[in-house]
N, CA, C and O of each residue as an XYZ file, in Angstrom:
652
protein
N     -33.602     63.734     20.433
C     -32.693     64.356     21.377
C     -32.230     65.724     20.885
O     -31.688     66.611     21.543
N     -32.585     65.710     19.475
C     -31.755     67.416     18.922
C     -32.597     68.032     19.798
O     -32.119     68.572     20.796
N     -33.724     68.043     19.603
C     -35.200     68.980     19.720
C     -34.560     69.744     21.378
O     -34.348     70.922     21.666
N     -34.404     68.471     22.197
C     -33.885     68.941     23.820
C     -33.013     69.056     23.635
O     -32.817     69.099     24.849
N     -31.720     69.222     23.096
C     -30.664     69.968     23.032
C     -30.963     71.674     22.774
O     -30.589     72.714     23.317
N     -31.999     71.250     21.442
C     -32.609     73.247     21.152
C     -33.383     74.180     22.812
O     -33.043     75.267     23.280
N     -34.172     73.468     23.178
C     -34.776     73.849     24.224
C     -33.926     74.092     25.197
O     -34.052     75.163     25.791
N     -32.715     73.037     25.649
C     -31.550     73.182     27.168
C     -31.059     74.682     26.061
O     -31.047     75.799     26.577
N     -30.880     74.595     25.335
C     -29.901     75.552     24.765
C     -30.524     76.965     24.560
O     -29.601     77.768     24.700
N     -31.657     77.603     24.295
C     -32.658     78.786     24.078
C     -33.796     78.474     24.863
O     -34.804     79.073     24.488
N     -33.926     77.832     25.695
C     -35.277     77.959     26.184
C     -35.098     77.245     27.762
O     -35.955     76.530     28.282
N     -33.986     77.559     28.285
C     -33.549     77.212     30.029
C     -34.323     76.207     30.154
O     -35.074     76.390     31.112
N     -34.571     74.839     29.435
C     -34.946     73.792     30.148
C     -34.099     72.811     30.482
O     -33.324     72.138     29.802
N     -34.384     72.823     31.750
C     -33.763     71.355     32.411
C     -34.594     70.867     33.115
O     -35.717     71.367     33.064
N     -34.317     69.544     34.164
C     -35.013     68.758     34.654
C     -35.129     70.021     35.755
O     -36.293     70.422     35.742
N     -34.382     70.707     36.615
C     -34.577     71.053     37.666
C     -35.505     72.643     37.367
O     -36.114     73.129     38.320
N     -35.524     73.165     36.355
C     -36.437     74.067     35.981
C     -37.565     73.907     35.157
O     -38.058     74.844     34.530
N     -38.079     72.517     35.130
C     -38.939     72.257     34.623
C     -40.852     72.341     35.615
O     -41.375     71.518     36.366
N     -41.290     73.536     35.174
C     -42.333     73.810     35.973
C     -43.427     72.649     35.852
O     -43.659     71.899     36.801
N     -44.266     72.523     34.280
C     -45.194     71.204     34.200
C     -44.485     70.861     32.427
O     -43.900     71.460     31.524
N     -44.906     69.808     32.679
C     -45.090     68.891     31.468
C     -46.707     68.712     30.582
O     -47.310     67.772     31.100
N     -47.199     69.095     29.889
C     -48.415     68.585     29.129
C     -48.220     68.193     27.695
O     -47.813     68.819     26.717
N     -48.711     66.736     27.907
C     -48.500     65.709     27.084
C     -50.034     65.804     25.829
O     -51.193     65.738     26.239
N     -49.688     65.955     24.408
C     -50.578     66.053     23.628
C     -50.931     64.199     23.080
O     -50.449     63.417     22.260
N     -52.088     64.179     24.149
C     -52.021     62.454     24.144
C     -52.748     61.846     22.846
O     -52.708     60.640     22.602
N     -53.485     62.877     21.948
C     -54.220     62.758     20.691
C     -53.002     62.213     19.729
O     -52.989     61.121     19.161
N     -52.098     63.108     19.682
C     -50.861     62.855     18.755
C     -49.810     61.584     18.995
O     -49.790     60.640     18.205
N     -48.931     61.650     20.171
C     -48.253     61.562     20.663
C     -48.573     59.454     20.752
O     -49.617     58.870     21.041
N     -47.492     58.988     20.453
C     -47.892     57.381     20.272
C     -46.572     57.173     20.846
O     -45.844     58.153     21.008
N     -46.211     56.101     21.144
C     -45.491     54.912     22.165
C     -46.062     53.785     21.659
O     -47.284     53.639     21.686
N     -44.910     52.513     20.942
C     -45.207     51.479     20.009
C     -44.200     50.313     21.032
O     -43.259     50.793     21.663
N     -44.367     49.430     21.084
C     -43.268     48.229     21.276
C     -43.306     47.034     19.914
O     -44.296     46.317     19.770
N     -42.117     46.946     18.984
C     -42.111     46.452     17.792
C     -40.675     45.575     18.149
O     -39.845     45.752     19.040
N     -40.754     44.574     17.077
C     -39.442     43.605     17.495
C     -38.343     44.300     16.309
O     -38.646     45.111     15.434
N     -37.288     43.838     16.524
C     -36.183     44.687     15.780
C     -35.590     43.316     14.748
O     -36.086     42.209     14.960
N     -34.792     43.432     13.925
C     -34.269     42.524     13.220
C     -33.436     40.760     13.985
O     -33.160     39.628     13.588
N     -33.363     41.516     15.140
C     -32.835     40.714     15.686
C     -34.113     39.090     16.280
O     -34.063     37.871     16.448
N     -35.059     40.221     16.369
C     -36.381     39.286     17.164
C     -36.588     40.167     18.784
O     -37.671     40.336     19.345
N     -35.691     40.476     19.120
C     -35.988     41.424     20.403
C     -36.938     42.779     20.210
O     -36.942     43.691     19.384
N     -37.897     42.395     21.611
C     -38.877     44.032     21.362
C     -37.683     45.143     21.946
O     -36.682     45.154     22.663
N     -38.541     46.075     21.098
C     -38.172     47.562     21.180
C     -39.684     48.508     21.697
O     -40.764     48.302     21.143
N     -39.526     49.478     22.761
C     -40.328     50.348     23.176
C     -39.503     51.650     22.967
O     -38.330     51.887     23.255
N     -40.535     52.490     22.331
C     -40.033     53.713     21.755
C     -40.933     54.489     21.109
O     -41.678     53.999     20.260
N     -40.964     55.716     21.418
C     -41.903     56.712     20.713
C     -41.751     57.062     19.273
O     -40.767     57.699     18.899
N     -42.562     56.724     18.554
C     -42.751     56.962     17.483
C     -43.373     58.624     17.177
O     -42.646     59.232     16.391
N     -44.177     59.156     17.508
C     -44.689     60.225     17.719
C     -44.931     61.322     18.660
O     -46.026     61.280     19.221
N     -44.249     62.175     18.921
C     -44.506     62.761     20.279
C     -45.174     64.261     20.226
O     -45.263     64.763     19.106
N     -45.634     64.986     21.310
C     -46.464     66.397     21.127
C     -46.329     66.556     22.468
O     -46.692     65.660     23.229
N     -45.630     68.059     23.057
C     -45.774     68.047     24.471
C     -45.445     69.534     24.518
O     -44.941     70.032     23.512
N     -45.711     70.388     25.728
C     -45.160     71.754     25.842
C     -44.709     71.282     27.516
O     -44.994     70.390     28.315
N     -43.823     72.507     27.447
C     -43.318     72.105     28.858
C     -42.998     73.999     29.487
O     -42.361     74.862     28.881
N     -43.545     74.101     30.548
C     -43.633     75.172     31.095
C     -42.434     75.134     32.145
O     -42.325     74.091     32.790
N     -41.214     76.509     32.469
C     -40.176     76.306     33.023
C     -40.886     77.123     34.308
O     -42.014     77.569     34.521
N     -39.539     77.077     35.094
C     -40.047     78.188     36.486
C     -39.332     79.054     36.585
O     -38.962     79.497     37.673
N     -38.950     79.520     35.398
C     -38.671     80.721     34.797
C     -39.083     81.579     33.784
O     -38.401     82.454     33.251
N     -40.933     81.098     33.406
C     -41.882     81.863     33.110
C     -41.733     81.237     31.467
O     -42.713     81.312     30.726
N     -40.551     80.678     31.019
C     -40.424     80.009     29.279
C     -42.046     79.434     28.829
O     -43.118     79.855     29.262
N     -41.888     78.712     28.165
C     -43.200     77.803     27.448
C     -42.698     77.638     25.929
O     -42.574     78.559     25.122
N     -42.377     75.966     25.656
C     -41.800     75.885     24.551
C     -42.609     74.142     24.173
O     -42.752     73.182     24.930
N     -42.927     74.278     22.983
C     -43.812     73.119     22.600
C     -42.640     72.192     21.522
O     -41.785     72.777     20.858
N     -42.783     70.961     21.523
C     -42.299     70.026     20.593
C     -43.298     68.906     19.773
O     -44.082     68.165     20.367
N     -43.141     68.927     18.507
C     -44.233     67.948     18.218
C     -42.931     66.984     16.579
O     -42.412     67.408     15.547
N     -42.973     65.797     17.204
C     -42.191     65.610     16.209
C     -42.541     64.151     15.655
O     -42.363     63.298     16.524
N     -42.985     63.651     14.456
C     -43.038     62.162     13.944
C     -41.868     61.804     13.271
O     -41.316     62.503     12.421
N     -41.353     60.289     13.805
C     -40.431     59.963     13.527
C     -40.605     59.102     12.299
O     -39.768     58.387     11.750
N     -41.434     59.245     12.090
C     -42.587     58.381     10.633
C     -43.111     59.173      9.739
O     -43.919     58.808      8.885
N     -42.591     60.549      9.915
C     -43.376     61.551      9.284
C     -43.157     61.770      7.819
O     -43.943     62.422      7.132
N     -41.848     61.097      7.268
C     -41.145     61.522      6.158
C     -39.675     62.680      6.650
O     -39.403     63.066      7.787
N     -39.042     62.957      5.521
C     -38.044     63.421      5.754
C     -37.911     64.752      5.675
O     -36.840     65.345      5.809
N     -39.063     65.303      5.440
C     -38.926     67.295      6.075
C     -39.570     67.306      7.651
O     -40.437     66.653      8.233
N     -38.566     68.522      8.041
C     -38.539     68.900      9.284
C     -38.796     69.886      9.164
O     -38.753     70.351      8.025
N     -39.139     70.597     10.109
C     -39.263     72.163     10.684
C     -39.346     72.944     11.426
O     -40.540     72.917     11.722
N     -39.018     73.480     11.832
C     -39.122     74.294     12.953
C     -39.659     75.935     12.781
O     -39.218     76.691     11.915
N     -40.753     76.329     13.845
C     -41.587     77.161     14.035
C     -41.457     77.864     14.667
O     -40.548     77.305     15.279
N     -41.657     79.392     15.510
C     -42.026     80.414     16.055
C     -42.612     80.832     16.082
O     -42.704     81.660     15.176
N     -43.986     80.779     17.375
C     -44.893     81.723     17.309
C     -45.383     82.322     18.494
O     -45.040     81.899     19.597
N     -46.068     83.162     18.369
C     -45.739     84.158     19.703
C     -47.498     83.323     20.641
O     -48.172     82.407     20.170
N     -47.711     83.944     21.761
C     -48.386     83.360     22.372
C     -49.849     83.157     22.399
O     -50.488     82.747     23.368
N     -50.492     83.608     20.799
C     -51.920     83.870     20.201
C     -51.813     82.343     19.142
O     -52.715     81.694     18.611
N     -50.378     82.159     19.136
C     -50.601     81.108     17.953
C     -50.035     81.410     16.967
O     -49.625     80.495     16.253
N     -49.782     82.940     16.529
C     -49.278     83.262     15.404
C     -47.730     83.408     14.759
O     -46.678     83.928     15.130
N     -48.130     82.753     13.737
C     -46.629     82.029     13.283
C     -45.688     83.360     13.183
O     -46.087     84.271     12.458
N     -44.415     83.510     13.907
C     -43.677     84.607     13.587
C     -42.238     84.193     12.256
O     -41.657     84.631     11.262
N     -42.293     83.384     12.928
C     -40.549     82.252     12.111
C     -41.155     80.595     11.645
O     -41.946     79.953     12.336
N     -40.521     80.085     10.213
C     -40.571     78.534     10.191
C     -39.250     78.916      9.555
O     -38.956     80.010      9.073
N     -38.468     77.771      9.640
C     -37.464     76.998      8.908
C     -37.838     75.693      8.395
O     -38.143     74.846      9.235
N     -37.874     75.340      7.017
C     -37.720     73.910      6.848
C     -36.332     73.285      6.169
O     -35.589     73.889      5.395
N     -36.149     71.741      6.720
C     -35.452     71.551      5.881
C     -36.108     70.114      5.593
O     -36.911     69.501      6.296
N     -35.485     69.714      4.248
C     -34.070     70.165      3.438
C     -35.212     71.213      2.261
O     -36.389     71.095      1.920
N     -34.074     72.245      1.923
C     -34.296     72.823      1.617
C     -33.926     72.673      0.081
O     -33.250     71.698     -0.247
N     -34.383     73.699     -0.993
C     -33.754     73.472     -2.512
C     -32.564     72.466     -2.658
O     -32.482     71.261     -2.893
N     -31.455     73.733     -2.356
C     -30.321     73.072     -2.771
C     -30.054     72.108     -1.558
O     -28.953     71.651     -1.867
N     -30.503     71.353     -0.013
C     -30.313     70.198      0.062
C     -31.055     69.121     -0.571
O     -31.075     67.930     -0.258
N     -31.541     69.603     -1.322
C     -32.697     67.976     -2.226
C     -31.922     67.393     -3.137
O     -31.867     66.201     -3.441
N     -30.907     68.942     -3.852
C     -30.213     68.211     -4.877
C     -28.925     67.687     -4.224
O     -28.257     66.866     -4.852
N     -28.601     68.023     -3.235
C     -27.412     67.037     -2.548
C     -28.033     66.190     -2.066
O     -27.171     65.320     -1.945
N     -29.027     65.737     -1.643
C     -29.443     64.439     -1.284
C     -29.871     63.430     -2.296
O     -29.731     62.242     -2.006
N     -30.408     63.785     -3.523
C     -30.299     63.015     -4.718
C     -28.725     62.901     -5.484
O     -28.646     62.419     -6.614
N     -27.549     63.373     -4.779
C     -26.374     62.631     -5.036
C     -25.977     61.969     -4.325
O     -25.060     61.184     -4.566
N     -26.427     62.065     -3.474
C     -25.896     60.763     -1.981
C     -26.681     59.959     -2.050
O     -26.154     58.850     -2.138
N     -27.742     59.935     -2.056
C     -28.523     58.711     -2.593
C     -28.234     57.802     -3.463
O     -28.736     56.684     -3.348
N     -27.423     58.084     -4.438
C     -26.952     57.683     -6.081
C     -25.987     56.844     -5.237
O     -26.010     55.617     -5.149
N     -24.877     57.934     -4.445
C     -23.289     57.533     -4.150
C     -23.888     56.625     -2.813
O     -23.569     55.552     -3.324
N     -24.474     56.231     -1.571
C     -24.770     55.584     -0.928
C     -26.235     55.268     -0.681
O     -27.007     55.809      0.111
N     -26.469     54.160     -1.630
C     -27.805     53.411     -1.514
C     -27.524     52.234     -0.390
O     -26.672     51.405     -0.069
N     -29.158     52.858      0.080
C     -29.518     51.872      1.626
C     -29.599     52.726      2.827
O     -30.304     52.486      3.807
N     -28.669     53.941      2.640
C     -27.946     54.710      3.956
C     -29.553     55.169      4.499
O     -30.612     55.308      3.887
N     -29.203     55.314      5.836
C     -30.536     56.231      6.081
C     -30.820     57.800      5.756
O     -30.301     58.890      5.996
N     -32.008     57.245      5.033
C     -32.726     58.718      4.255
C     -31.972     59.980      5.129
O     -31.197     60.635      4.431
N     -32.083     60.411      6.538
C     -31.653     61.220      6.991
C     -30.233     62.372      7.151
O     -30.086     63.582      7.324
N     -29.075     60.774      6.916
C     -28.233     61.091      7.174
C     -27.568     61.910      5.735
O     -26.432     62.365      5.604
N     -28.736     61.909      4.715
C     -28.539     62.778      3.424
C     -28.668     64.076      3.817
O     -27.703     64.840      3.844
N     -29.906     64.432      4.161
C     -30.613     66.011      4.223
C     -29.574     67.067      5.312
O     -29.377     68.282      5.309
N     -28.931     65.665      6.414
C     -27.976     66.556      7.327
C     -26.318     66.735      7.164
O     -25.402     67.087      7.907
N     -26.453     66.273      5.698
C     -24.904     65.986      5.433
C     -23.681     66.998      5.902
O     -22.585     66.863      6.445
N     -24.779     68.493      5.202
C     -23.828     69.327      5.276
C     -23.493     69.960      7.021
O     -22.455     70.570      7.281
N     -24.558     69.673      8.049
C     -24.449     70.366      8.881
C     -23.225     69.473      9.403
O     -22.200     69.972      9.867
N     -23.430     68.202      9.284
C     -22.505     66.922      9.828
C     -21.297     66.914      8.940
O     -20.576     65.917      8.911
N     -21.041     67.969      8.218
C     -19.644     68.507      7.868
C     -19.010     69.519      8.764
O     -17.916     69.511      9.329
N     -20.013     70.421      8.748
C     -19.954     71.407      9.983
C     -19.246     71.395     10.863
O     -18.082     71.767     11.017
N     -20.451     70.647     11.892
C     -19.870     69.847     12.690
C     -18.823     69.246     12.935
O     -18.220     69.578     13.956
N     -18.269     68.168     12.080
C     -17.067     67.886     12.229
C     -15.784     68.811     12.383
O     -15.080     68.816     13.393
N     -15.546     69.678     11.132
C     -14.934     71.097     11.179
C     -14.815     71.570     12.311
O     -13.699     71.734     12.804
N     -15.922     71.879     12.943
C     -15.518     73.029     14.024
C     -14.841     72.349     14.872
O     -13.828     72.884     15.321
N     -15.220     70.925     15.350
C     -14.980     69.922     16.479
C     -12.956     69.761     15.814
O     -11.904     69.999     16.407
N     -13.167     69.389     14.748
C     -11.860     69.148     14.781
C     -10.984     70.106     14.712
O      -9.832     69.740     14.943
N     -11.172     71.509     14.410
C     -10.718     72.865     14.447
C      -9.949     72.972     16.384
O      -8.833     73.081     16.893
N     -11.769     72.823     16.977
C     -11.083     72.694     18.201
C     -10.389     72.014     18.699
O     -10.056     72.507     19.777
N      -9.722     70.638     18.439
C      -8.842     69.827     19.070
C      -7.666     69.875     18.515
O      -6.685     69.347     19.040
N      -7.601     70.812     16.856
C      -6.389     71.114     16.561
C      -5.645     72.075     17.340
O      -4.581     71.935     17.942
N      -6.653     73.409     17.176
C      -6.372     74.681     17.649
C      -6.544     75.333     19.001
O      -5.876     76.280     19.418
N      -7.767     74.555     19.796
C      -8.152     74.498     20.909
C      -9.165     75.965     20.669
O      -9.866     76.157     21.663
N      -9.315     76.727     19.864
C     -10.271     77.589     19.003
C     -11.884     76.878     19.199
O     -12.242     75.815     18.689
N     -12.842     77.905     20.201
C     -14.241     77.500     20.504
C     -14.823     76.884     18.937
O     -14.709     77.345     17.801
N     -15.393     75.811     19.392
C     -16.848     75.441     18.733
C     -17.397     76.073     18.488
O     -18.523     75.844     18.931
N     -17.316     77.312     17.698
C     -18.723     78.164     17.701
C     -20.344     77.361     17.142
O     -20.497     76.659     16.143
N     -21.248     77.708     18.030
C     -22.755     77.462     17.639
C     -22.379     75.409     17.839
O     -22.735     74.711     16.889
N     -21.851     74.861     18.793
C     -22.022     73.918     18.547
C     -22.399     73.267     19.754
O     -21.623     73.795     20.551
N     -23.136     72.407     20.451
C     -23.645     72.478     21.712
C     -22.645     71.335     22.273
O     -22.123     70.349     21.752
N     -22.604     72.003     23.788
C     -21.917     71.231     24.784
C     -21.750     70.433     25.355
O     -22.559     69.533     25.130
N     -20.782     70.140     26.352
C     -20.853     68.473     26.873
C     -22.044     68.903     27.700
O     -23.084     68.253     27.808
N     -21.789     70.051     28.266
C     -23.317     70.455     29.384
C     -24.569     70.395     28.799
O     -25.422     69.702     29.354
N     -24.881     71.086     27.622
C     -26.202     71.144     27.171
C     -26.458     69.279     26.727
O     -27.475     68.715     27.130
N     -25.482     68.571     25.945
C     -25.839     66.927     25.784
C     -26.284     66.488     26.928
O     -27.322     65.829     26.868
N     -25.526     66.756     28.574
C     -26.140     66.391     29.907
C     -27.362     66.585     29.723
O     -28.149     65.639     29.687
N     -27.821     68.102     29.544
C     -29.083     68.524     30.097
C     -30.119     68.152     29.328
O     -31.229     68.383     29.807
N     -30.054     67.429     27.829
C     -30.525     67.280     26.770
C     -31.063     65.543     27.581
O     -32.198     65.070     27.622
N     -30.435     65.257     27.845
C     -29.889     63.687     28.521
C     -30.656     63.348     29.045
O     -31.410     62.455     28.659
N     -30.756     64.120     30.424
C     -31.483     64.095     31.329
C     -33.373     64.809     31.667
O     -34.375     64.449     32.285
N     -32.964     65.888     30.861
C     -34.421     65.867     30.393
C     -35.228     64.485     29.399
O     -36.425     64.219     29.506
N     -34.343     63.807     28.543
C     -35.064     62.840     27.472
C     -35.057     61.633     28.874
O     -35.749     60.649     28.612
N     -34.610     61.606     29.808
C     -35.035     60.578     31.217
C     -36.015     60.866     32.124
O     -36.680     60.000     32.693
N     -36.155     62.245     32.313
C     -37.075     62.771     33.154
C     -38.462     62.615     32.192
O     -39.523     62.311     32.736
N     -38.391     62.841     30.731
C     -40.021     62.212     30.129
C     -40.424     61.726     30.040
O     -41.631     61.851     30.245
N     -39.712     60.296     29.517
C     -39.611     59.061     29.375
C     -40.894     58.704     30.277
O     -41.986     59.225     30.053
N     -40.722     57.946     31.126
C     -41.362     57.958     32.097
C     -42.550     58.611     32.654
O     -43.255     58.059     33.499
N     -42.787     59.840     32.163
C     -44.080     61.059     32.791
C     -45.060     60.443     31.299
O     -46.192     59.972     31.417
N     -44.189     60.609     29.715
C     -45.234     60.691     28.770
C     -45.235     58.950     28.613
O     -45.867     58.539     27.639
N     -44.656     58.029     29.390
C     -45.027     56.295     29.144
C     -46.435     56.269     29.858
O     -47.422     55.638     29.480
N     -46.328     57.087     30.974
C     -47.697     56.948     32.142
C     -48.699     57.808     31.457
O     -49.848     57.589     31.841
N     -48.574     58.729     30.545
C     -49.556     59.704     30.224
C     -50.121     58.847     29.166
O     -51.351     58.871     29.150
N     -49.577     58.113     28.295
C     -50.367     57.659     26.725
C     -50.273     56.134     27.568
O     -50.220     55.271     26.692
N     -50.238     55.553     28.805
C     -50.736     53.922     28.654
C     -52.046     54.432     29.593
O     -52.928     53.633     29.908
């Protein structure tokens, strides 16, 4: 859901400006597995898709949720060529995540590498309900809608595309 939060947020996608969908069906997997409980679970494990707006955008996502714990994010212009990556975690989050690891064994791997943004986060959020002082850089109840509702509008297009 971050990924469509980034896109509603820099790249005008929503359900209602969404021109096509193309689903990278090589990559892209949909699993049904039982959960601890004994109940199945259906859920994408792997996904790859670009989605063209009707406002001329074109923005691709490819993300494994099995992949291990670096992420990244890319920029490249429309030949392919890489302009921007970010990865994380980066140096100094490896060595904060080998202290949280120490201080909370079991936790999920993830919730290490994002510690600091999910300090952030909190900060600004609670800044604003002290001070009523904007959220800066922090996304909205609108963009979570649009984030929302795009992850409903796929659902469904990439279940029919990979069965």
């Amino acid at each position: 859901i971050h990924e469509l939060a980034l896109l509603a947020s820099f790249y005008d996608v929503t359900v209602d400006n969404i021109a096509s969908v193309v689903v990278d069906k090589e990559f892209s997997s949909c699993q049904t597995l039982k959960g601890p409980s004994g109940k199945e679970w259906t859920d994408f494990d792997k996904v790859k898709f670009t989605i063209k707006t009707k406002t001329g955008k074109e923005v691709s996502v490819q993300a494994d949720r099995c992949g291990g714990d670096t992420s990244y994010a890319m920029v490249s212009d429309e030949d392919g060529k890489e302009l921007f990556r970010h990865s994380m975690p980066d140096e100094e989050d490896r060595a904060n995540v080998a202290v949280l690891e120490a201080k909370y064994p079991g936790a999920m791997p993830y919730f290490f590498s994002q510690d600091p943004d999910y300090v952030t986060v909190k900060e600004r959020v609670a800044k604003l309900c002290a001070t009523g002082e904007e959220a800066k850089d922090i996304a909205t109840i609108d963009i979570a809608i649009a984030a929302l509702s795009v992850a409903e509008y796929l659902t469904p297009l990439m279940k029919e595309e990979l069965a």
